[in-house]
N, C-alpha and C positions, 0 to 999 in steps of 0.2 A: 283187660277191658277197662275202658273209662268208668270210674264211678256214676259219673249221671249217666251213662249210656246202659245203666244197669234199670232207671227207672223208666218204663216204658208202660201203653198202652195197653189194655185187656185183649185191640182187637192184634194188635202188634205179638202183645207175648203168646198168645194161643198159636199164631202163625208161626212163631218161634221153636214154641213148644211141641208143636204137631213135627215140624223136619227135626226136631231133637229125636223124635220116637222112633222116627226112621232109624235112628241111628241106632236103637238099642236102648237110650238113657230113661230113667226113672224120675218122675217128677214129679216130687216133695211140696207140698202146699200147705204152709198155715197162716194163723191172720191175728192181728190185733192191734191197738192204738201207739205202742209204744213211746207212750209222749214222753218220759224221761226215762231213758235206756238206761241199765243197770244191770248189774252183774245175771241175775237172774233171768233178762232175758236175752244176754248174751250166751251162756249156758244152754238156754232151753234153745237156740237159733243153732247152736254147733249140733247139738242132740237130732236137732229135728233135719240138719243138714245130712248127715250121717246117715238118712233113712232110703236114701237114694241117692241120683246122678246128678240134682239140679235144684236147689233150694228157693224157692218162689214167696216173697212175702206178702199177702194182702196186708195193706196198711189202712187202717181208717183213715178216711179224710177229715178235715176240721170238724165241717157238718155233721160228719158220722158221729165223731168224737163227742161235740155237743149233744150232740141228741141223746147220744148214752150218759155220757157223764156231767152233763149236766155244764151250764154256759160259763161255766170259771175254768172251763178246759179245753182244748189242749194248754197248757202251758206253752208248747214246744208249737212252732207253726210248722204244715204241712211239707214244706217243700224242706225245709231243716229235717226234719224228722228222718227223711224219705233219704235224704243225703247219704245221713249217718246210718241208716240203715244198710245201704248200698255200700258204704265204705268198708263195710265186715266181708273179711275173705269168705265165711261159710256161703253169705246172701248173693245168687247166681241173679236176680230180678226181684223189684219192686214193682209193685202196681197198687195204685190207689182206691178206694172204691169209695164212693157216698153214703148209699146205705148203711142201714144200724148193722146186717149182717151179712156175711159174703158169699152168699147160695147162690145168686147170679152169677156171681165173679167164678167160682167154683162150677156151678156148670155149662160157663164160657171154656176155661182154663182144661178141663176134666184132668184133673192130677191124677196120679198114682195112688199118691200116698198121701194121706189128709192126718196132721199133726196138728194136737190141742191139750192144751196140759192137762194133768190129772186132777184138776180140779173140776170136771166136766166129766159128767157121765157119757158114756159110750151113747147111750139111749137122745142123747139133749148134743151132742155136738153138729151141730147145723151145717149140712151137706151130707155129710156121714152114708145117709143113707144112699145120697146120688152115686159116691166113690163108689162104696161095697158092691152096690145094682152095677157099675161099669167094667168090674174086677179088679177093683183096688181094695186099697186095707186103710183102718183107722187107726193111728196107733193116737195113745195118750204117755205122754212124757211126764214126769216128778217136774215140781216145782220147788224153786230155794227157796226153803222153808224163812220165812220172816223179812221177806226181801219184797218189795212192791212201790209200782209207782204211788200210790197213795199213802204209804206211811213213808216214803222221801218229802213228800209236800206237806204231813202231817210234824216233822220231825225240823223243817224250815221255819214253819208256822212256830212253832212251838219256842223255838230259838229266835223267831223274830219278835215276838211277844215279850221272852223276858229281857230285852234289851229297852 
């Protein structure tokens, strides 16, 4: 499959994802900004690929991004981001979303299986409850310990200062 023909529409991949089910296949959905991809959440992407037949990534969008993190971010633009995401053998589809969080996208998509690192309580991971109420599972995956987009841009900053 074409790397960009991996990032598609919500109303696109639900249609996708519905004749996958037919088939049998398990569809793995988790979500996040990834504005500077790093070992950690290449790791937690293979982990959470492994949890099923078809690895789904909600991606924030710029807007999303800003809103959360605040307007010095993304570093990384949307359609970059989205690329390289797509270019990872584990990541089956990308899909975009605006909002701060992806409960519509989630009960567009109705995954299987909804992956969120362990840094997130079971009680607070947001759809959680839609999956479990449709007969699916939440799993929560380990995070690399000391590895994070924001201490890569703390660790830039810091390096560009003492120069």
């Amino acid at each position: 499959m074409d790397v960009l023909s991996k990032i598609v529409t919500a109303d696109k991949l639900a249609a996708r994802l519905d004749e996958a089910r037919v088939f049998g296949k398990r569809v793995v959905f988790t979500n996040g900004c990834f504005d500077i991809l790093h070992v950690g959440h290449v790791r937690y992407l293979a982990a959470a690929g492994a949890e099923g037949d078809l690895l789904v990534v909600g991606m924030n969008s710029d807007v999303s991004v800003r809103s959360i993190k605040g307007d010095k971010r993304p570093i990384v633009h949307q359609d970059q981001r989205a690329e390289v995401l797509a270019s990872l053998a584990c990541v089956d589809y990308v899909v975009l979303f605006d909002s701060p969080d992806p409960l519509a996208l989630i009960q567009t998509l109705k995954p299987d299986v909804l992956v969120k690192g362990a840094d997130w309580s079971e009680e607070t991971i947001i759809g959680g409850e839609f999956v479990k109420t449709n007969g699916g599972s939440v799993v929560r995956m380990s995070l690399v310990p000391e590895v994070s987009t924001s201490q890569i841009i703390e660790k830039i900053l810091k390096l560009h200062r003492q120069d």
